[in-house]
C-alpha positions as CSV (number, residue, x, y, z in Angstrom):
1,X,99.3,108.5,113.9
2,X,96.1,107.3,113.6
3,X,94.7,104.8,110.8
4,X,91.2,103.4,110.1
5,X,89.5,101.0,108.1
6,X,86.6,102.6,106.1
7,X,84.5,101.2,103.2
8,X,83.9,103.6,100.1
9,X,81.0,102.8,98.0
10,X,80.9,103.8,94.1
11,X,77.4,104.4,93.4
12,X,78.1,104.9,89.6
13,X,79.7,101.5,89.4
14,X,78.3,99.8,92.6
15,X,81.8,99.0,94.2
16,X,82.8,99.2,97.1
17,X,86.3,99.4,98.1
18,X,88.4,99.5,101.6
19,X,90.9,102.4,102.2
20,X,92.8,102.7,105.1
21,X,93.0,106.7,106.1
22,X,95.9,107.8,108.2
23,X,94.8,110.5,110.5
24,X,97.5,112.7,112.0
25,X,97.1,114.1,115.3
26,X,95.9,117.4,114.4
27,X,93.7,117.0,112.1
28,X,90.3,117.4,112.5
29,X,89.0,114.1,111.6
30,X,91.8,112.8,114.1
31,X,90.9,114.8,117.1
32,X,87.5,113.6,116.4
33,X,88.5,109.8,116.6
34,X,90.3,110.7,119.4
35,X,87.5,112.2,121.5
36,X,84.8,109.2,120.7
37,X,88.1,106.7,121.4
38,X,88.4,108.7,125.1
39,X,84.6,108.2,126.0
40,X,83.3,111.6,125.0
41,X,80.1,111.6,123.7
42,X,79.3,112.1,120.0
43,X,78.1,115.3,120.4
44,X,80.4,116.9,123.1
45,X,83.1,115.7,120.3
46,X,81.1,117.3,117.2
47,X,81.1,120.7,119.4
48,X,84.6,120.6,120.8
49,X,85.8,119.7,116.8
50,X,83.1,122.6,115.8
51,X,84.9,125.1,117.7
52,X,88.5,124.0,116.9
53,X,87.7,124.8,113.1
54,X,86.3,127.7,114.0
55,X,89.0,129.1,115.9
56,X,91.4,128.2,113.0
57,X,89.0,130.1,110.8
58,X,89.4,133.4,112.9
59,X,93.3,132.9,113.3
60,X,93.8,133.0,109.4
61,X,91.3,135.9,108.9
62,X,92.5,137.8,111.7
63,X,96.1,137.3,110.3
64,X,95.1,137.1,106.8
65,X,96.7,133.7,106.1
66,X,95.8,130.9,104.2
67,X,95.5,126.8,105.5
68,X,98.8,126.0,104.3
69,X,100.7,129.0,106.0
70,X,98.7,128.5,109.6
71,X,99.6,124.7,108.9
72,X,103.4,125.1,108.3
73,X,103.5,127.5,111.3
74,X,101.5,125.1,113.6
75,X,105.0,122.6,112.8
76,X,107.5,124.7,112.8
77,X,106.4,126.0,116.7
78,X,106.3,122.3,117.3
79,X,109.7,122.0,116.1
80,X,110.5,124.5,118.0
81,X,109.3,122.8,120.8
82,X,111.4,120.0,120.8
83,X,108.8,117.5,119.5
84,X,110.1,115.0,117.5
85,X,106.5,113.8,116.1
86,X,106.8,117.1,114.3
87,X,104.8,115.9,110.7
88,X,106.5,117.4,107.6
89,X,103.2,117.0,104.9
């Protein structure tokens, strides 16, 4: 799992606050990180995250799903798998 520091700014109230995000592996934001991390380029990483969403999008319509069906079968093939790092959201 994957965790960063970020700053969020309250423009109503002026604040700004740290949060720490925890990204998991499969998420979007995640693979991004994980690309730039790896030396990729920012905008081989934008495209290659681009067409990962997209390809998610035409899974669910092609099978008439919703996120948190696709989501719940992406981990239970990885338990199926025999990976342990399995996440149960």
């Amino acid at each position: 799992m994957r965790r960063q520091t970020v700053c969020w700014c309250d423009t109503a109230k002026g604040e700004v606050e740290q949060r720490t995000l925890d990204y998991q592996r499969d998420d979007l934001p995640g693979f991004y990180f994980h690309l730039v991390a790896h030396r990729k380029p920012a905008g081989v990483a934008i495209v290659a995250v681009a067409r990962k969403l997209v390809l998610r999008l035409y899974r669910m319509l092609r099978e008439r799903i919703e996120y948190d069906e696709f989501r719940r079968r992406g981990r239970d093939a990885r338990c199926a798998r025999g990976r342990t790092e399995a996440i149960h959201a």
